[in-house]
C-alpha positions as CSV (number, residue, x, y, z in Angstrom):
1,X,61.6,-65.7,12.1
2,X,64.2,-64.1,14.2
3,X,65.1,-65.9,17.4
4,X,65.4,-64.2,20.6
5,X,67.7,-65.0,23.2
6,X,68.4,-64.9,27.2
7,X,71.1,-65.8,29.9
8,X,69.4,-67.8,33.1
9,X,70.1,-70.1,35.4
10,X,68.3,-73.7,35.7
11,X,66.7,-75.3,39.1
12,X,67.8,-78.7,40.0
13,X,65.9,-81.4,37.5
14,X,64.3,-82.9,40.0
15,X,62.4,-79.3,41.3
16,X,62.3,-78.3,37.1
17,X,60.4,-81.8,36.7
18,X,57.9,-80.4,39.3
19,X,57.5,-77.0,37.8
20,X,56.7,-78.9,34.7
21,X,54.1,-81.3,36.1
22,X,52.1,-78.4,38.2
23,X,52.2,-76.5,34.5
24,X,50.8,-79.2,33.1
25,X,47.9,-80.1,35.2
26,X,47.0,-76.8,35.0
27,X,47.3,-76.9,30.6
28,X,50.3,-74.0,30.8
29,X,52.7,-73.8,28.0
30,X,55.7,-72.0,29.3
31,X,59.5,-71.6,28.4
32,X,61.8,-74.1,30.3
33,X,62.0,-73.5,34.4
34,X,64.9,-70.7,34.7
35,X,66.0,-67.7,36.7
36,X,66.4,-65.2,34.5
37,X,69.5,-63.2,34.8
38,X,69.8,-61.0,31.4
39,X,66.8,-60.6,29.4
40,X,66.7,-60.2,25.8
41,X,67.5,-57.0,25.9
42,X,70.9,-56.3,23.9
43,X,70.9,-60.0,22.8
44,X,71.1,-59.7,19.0
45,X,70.5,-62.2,16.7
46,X,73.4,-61.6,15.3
47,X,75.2,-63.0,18.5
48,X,78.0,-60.2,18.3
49,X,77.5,-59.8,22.4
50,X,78.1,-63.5,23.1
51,X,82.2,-63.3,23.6
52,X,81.1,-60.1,26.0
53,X,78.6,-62.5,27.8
54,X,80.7,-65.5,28.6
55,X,83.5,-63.2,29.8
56,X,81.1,-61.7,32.5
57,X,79.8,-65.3,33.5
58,X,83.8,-66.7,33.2
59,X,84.5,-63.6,36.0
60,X,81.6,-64.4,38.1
61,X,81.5,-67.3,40.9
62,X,78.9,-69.9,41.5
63,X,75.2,-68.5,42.4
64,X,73.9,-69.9,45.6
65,X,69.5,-69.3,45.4
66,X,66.8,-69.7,47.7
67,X,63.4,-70.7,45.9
68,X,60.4,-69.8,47.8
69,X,56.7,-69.1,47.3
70,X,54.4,-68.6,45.2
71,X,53.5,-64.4,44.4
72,X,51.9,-62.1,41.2
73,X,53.6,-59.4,40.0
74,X,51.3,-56.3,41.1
75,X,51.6,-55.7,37.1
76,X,49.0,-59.0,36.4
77,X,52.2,-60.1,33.5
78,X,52.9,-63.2,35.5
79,X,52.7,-65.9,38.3
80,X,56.1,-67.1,39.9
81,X,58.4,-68.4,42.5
82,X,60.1,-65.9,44.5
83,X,63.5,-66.4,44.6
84,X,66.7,-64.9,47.2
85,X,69.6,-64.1,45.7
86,X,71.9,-61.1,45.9
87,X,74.3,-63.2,43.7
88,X,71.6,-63.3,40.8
89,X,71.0,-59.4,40.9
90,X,75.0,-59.1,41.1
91,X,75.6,-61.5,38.2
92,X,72.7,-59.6,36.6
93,X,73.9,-55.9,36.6
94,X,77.7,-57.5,36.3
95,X,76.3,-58.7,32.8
96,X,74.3,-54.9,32.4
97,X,78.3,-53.6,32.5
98,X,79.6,-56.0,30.4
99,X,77.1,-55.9,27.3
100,X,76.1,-52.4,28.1
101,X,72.9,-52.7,25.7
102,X,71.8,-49.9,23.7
103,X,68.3,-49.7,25.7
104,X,66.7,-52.1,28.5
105,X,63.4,-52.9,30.1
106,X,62.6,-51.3,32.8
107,X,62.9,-53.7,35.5
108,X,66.2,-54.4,35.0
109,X,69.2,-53.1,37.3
110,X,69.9,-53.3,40.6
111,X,66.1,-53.4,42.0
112,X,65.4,-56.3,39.5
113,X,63.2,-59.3,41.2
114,X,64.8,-62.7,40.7
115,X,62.0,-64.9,40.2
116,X,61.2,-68.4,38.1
117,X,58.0,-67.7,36.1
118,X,55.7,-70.5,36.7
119,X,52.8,-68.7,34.5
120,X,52.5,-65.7,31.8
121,X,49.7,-63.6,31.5
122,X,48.3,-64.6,27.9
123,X,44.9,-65.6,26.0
124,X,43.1,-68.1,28.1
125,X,45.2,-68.2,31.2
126,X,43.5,-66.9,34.7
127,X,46.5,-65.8,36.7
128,X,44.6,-65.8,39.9
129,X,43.6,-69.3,39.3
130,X,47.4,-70.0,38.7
131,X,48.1,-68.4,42.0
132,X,46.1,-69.9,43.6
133,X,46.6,-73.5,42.8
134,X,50.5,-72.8,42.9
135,X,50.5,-71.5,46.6
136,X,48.9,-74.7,47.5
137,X,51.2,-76.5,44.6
138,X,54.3,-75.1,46.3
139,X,53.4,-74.3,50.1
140,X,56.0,-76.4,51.6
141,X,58.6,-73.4,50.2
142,X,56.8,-71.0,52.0
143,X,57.9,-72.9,55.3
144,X,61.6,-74.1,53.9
145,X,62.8,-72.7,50.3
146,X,64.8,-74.6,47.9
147,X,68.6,-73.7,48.2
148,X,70.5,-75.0,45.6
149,X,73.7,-73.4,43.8
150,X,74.7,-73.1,40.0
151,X,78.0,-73.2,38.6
152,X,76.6,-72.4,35.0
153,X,74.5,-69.8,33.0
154,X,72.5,-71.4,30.0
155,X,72.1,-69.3,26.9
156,X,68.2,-69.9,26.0
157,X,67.0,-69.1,22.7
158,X,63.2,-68.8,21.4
159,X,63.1,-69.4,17.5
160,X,60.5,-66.8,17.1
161,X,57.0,-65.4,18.0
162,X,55.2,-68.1,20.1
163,X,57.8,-70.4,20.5
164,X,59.6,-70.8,24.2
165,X,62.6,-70.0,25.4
166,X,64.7,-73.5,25.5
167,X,68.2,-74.2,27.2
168,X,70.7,-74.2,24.4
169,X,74.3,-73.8,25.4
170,X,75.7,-73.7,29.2
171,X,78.1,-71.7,30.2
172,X,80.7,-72.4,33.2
173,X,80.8,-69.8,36.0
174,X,84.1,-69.0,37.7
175,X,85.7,-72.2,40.0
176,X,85.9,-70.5,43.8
């Protein structure tokens, strides 16, 4: 099996604790709670683009986030947190420039959607149940998001087809 890889950032344990709870209630197995800032795209298991990688994190400063409510992508692939962050989408195409990858999915760029995935679309799993019970789950953000600020990037890596993305390796963003 050939592991796949990604670059994100990790919630507060105390607010990741949570995310796990409400996914467990419901019987959701999901990767670790992250923001996503380079998808897999371009990230090799041959780990060639990783000196690439931590030079663009080393370069960038601390990420300051707001997590809010609960939405659905208008696509049906998942249920998430909507996050505020013009320092994720900058980090994000900062690390586009810097691995340049041979091809990318569509949604990422400059109009990407920082978000934490609280739910994937898959076998089983009724996505407007999820919604539901996660905009009453996480309401209070809705009224007063989660602000919180990272001063690392964590490599994640999947070992393969059905596993889930895990925290790995952190990786220090630039001291203001």
């Amino acid at each position: 099996m050939t592991p796949s890889f990604l670059l994100g950032l990790l919630p507060p344990a105390d607010f990741a604790a949570r995310v796990e709870a409400f996914r467990e209630r419901l019987g959701l197995r999901e990767s670790a709670p992250h923001v996503t800032v380079k998808a897999r795209s371009g990230l090799g298991g041959d780990l060639e683009w990783v000196p690439s990688a931590r030079a663009g994190v080393a370069a960038s400063p601390p990420v300051a986030l707001q997590v809010g409510g609960a939405r659905a992508f208008r696509n049906g692939s998942a249920v998430y947190l909507a996050v505020q962050s013009p320092e994720v989408v900058a980090l994000h195409v900062r690390l586009l420039e810097a691995l340049a990858p041979a091809e990318r999915f569509g949604y990422e760029g400059p109009h990407m959607t920082p978000h934490l995935t609280l739910a994937l679309r898959r076998r089983g799993v009724d996505l407007r149940t999820v919604l539901e019970a996660a905009r009453a789950e996480f309401a209070d953000l809705e009224v007063g998001p989660l602000a919180f600020t990272c001063s690392e990037v964590w490599l994640l890596r999947k070992p393969g087809p059905g596993g889930l993305y895990r925290p790995e390796e952190a990786w220090p963003l630039a001291q203001r």
